[in-house]
N, C-alpha and C positions, 0 to 999 in steps of 0.2 A: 472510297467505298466505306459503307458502313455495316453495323452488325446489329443481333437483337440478341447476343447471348446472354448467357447471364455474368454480371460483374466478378467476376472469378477471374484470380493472377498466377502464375506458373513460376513467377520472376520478379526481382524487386528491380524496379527501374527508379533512378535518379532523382525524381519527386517524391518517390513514395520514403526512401531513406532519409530526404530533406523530412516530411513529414513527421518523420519517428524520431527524427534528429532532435526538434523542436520542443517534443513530448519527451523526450528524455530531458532536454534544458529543462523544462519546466517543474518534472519529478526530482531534478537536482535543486531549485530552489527553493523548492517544497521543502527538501529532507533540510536543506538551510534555516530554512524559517521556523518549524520547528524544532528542532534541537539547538536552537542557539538560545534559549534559555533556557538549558541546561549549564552553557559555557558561562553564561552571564550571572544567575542564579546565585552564587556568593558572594559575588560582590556585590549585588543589589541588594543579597538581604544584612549586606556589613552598612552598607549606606544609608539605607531606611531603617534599619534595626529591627527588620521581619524577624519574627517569632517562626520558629521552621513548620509551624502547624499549619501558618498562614500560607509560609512559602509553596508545604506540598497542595495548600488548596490552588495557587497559582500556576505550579508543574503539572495538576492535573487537568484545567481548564481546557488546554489545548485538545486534550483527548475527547472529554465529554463533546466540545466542539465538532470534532473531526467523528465523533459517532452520528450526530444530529445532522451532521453535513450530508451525510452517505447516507440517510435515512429517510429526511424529508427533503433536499434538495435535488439529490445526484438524480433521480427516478426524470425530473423534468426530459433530461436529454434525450429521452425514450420519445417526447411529444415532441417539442423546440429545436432539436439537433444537438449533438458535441460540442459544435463550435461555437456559440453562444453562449453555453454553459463554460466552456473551458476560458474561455475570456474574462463572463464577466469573476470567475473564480480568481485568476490571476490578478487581476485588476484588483479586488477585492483584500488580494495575499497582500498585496504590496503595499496598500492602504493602509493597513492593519500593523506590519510591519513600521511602519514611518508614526501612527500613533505609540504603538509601545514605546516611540523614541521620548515621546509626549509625555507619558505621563508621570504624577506624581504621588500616587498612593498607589497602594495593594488593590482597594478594589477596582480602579480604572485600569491599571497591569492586569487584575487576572479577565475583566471584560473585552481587554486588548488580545489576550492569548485565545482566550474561547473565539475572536472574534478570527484570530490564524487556522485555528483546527478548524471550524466551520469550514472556512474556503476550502484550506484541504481536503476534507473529506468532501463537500460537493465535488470537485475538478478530476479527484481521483480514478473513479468510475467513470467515468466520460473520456480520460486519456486512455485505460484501459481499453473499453472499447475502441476506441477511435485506432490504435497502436493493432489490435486486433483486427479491424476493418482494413487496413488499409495494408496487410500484410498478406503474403501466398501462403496458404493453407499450412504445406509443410514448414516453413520457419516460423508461424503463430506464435506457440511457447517458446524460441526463443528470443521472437522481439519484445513478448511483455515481461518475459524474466531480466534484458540488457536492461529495459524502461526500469524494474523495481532496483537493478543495481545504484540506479545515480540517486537513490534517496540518501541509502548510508555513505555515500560518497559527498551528497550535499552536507551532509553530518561534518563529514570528514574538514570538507572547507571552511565548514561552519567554526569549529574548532581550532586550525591554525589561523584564520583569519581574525578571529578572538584574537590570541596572545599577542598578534601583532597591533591591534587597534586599538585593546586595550593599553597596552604601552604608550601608546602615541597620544589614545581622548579617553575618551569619559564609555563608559561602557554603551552608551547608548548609539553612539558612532557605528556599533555593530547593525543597529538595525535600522539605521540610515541608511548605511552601506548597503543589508542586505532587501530594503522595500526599494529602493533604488534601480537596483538589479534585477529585482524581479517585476518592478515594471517598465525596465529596458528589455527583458525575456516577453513580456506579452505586446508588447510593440510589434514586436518582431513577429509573437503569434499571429497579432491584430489582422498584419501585411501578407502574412505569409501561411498558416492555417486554413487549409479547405473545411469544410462538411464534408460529413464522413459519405462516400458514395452509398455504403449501403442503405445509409439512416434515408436517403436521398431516393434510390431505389425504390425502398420498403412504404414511403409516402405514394409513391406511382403519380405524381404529383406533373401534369403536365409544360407549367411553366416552368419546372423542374429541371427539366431535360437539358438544354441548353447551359445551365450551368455544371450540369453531370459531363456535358461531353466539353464544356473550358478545361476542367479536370483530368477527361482522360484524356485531352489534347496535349497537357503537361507532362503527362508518364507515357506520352508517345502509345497511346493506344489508339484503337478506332474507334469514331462514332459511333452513336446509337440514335438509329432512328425512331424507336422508339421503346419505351421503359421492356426489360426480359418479362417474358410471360409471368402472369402473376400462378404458379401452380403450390403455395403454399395451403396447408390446410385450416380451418378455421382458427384452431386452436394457434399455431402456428401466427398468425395475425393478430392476435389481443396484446395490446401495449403493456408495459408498466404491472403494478403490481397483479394486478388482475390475471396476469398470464404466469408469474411464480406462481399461485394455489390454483391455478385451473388444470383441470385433468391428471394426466401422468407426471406434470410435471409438478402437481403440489409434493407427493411424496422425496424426489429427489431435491427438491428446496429445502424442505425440513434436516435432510442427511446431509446439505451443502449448509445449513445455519449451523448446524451439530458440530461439522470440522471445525468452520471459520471460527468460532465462539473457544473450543477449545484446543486447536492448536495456536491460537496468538492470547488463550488463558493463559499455558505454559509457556510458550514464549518470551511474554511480556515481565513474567513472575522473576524468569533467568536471566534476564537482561538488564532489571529494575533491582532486583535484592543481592547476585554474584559478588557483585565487591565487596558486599558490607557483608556479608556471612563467610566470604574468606580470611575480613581483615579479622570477625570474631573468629575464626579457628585457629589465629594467628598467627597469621602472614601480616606484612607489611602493609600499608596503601600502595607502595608505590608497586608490590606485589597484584593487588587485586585492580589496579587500572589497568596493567600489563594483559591480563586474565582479562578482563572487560573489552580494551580493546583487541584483544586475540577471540575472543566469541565473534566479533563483527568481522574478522578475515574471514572468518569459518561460515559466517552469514552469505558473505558475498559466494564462495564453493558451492553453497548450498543452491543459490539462487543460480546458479552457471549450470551445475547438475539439471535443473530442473528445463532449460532451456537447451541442453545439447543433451540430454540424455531420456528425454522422452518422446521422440517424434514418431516412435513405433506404435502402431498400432494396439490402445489400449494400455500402455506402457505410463501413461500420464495416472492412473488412478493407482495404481501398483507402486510406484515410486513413492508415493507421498504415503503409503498405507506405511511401508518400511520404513518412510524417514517417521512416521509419528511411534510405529514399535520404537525402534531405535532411541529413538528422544527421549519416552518412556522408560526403555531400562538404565538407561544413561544417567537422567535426572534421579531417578532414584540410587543408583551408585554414589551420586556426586555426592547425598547426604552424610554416607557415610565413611568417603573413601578418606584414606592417609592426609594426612595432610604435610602433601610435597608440594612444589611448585609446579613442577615439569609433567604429573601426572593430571594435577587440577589444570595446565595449560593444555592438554593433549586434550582430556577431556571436555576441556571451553570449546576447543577447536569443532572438533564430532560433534558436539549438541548445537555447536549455532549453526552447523550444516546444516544438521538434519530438521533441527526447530524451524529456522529462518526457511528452508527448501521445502517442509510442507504447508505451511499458510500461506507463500508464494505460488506454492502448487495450485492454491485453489483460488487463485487470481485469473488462471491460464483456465483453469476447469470452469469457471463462469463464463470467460469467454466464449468456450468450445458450449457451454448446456445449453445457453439459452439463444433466442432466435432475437435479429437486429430490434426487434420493437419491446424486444424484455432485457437485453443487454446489460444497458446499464444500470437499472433499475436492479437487477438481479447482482451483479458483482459488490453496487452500491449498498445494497441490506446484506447483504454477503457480510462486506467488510463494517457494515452497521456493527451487525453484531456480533460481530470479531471484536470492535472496540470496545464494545462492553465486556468481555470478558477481559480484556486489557486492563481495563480499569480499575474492574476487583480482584484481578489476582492479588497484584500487589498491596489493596488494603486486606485482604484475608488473610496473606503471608505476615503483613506486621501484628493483625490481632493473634494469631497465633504464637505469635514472638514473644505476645503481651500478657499469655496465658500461661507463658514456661513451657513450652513445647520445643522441645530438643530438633537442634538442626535435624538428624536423620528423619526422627515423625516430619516433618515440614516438607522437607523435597519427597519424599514419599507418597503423602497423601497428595499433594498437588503436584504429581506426574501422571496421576491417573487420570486426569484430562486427555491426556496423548493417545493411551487405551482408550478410552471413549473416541475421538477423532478416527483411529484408525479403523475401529469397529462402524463407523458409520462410513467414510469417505468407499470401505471395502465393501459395503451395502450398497454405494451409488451408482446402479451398473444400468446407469442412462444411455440408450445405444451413440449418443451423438458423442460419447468419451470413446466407444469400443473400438 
């Protein structure tokens, strides 16, 4: 027997968990390939004799990359599908990966990093959605908050994987190791990654069909005889950018670029300058690693908050308004608080909650704002211009450093991004979040 309802789940069934399974592999070798030239990054500049100007031009490549990725690539998926995007993405990571192993100068290393963030930032929006598509309504927010966990967990392997390979080879061994992996993870995509039903749907596309119901013959559903009535409304149907600034929905793009830009401003500021402005209020390194890595436990709480503790109705715009207050008075605390170990640790903990838990927040809130043919495109410029505010927190934090600007003015003035975010994400009162 078949049906013509519309593609809507009650329940995750066995493919669809394989599915999500996949997408978290692959945001785990994301967060790998990225952060492992942070791991690498001293030794390469003791071996080449980088000048550390040169180096952070190298640390930051990846980002500029992964803003470009989300900005002009990620959007395709809205036309082409997920699945084609997420492939050739990973295929692309791994590539990329196995030249940084290649090269010999500065500027072929930092062509090789831009050339990792690019990937990343196209694939990222496209797993989003897909992780979103292929999930039941009410666990939405907490499949794409488990997916954002395995990045700083990729970090995490990224990092003991280091001490060990370094010990053994030449540092480059790391990213043999890790292009390697990550395209034995998209093999596996290649084989085993559907197109997203909806993207599939939303084309109405009659040769379509047939491979929509291979799909839900996999997650033990019923056929479809043919595509769910099309009762979407015009606006509702424009792809791609044209549909973020079209009608109602341009103003709540602008209030979604507002957050994204300033809570991974703050973010990025606390996660990039904490150690070295603990080690200047003097505390140890081995202090302010401890404090650095204890921000990222507090990241992962934050990211777990945001996916078992919003499924209530409207609950998801409300959560991230309080973690961006939160973050806000916290980070300005931090400027000036004592300087203990156990308090500055308490405090790492609460701001990477609350930082990391609202810019995660509005990974899940792009999913939920926009409709299958704006998706990615929407999350994609979303997190665009999230990474530019990335970018220049931390150069705005050091010219301020550069000007004599006392720790307390610094976390101070750049906590009020957080204020900004909250003021806006609490203006975004899009019915498709209520």
């Amino acid at each position: 027997m078949s049906q013509t309802k519309p593609l809507t789940f009650e329940s995750f069934s066995r493919y669809q968990l394989i599915v999500i399974g996949i997408c978290w592999l692959i945001t785990l070798m994301n967060g790998f390939c990225i952060l492992a030239i942070s791991f690498t990054a001293p030794v390469i500049a003791n071996d080449w004799n980088v000048r550390p100007a040169a180096l952070g031009v190298v640390l930051g490549a990846s980002f500029v990359g992964m803003a470009l990725g989300s900005l002009a690539l990620a959007p395709l998926a809205d036309y082409i599908g997920r699945r084609w995007i997420v492939l050739g993405a990973v295929g692309t990571l791994g590539i990329s990966m196995l030249v940084t192993a290649l090269t010999h100068t500065v500027p072929q290393l930092t062509a090789a990093r831009f050339l990792t963030g690019f990937a990343e930032g196209t694939m990222l929006p496209s797993m989003t959605a897909m992780v979103a598509e292929y999930s039941p309504d009410p666990r939405r927010n907490l499949s794409i908050s488990i997916m954002q966990i395995a990045y700083p967990l990729g970090g995490t392997v990224a990092g003991f994987l280091t001490i060990y390979l370094m010990h053994m080879f030449r540092w480059t061994s790391v990213f043999v190791g890790g292009g390697m992996c990550t395209l034995a993870v998209g093999a596996l995509a290649l084989a085993a990654l559907p197109e997203s039903l909806d993207f599939l749907a939303s084309k109405r596309d009659p040769r379509w069909l047939a491979k929509a119901n291979r799909i839900l013959a996999r997650m033990n559903r019923q056929p479809l005889d043919e595509w769910p009535e099309d009762d979407l409304s015009a606006e509702a149907k424009k792809v791609g950018i044209k549909a973020l600034l079209h009608g109602e929905n341009a103003r709540w793009t602008v209030l979604y670029w507002i957050g994204f830009f300033c809570t991974m401003f703050g973010t990025y500021f606390v996660m990039v300058w904490l150690p070295k402005l603990v080690v200047d209020a003097g505390l140890t390194f081995n202090n302010a690693a401890a404090i650095g890595a204890i921000l990222n436990i507090g990241a992962v709480l934050g990211i777990l908050w945001i996916g078992f503790g919003t499924s209530g109705p409207g609950r998801l715009r409300w959560v991230i308004v309080w973690f961006s207050v939160i973050s806000f008075v916290l980070m300005a605390y931090l400027g000036s608080a004592p300087v203990n170990v156990w308090l500055l640790t308490a405090l790492a903990i609460f701001l990477g909650l609350t930082s990391n838990g609202s810019f995660v927040g509005l990974y899940v809130v792009g999913a939920r704002l926009y409709d299958t043919g704006a998706r990615a495109t929407g999350i994609g410029w979303g997190i665009g211009i999230g990474r530019a505010g990335a970018i220049v927190s931390p150069i705005i934090a050091g010219v301020l450093l550069g000007m004599g600007w006392s720790q307390k003015a610094i976390y101070a003035v750049l906590a009020v991004p957080f204020l900004v975010a909250a003021i806006a994400v609490g203006m975004l009162r899009a019915r498709r979040l209520g």
